[in-house]
N, C-alpha and C positions, 0 to 999 in steps of 0.2 A: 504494500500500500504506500503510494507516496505524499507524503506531509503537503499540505495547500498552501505553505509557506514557504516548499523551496524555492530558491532561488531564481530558478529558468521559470518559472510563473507568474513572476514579480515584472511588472513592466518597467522600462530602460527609465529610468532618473533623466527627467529633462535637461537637464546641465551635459547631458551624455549624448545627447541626438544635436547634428546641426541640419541644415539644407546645403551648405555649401554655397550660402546665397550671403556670408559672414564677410568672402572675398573673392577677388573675380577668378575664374577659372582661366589657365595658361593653359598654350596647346597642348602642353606635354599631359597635361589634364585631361583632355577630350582626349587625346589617342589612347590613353590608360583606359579612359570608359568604355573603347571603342571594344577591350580586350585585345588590343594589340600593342606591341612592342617601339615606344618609342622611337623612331630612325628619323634623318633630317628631312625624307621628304613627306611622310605623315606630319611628321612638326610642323610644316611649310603648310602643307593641305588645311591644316586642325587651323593655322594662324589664319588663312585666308576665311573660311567658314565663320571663327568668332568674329573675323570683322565686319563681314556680311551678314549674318545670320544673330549676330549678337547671344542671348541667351537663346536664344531657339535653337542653337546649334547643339547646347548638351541636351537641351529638353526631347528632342528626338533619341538621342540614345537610353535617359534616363527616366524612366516617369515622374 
């Protein structure tokens, strides 16, 4: 039987969750969310995207 107290029950401490809306997202950012491996022409791509697409650019990868 497991205690209704453990731990993994308990919902995360707001001080603990952000959006990541706290500071702006760099490309190296968006190719990590993409699940791919940072290289300079993903870098180049992801820079191009935030400047055009602004925050729409992670909002597509990220719900």
């Amino acid at each position: 039987m497991t205690d209704s107290t453990d731990s993994e029950s308990e919902p995360t401490p707001d001080h603990l969750l952000h959006t990541g809306a706290e500071s702006p997202v760099d490309p190296e950012d968006l190719v990590m969310a993409s699940g791919r491996t940072p290289t300079p022409e993903l870098v180049e791509k992801a820079r191009k995207d935030l400047e055009e697409q602004g925050a729409a650019a992670v909002e597509r990868l990220l719900p």
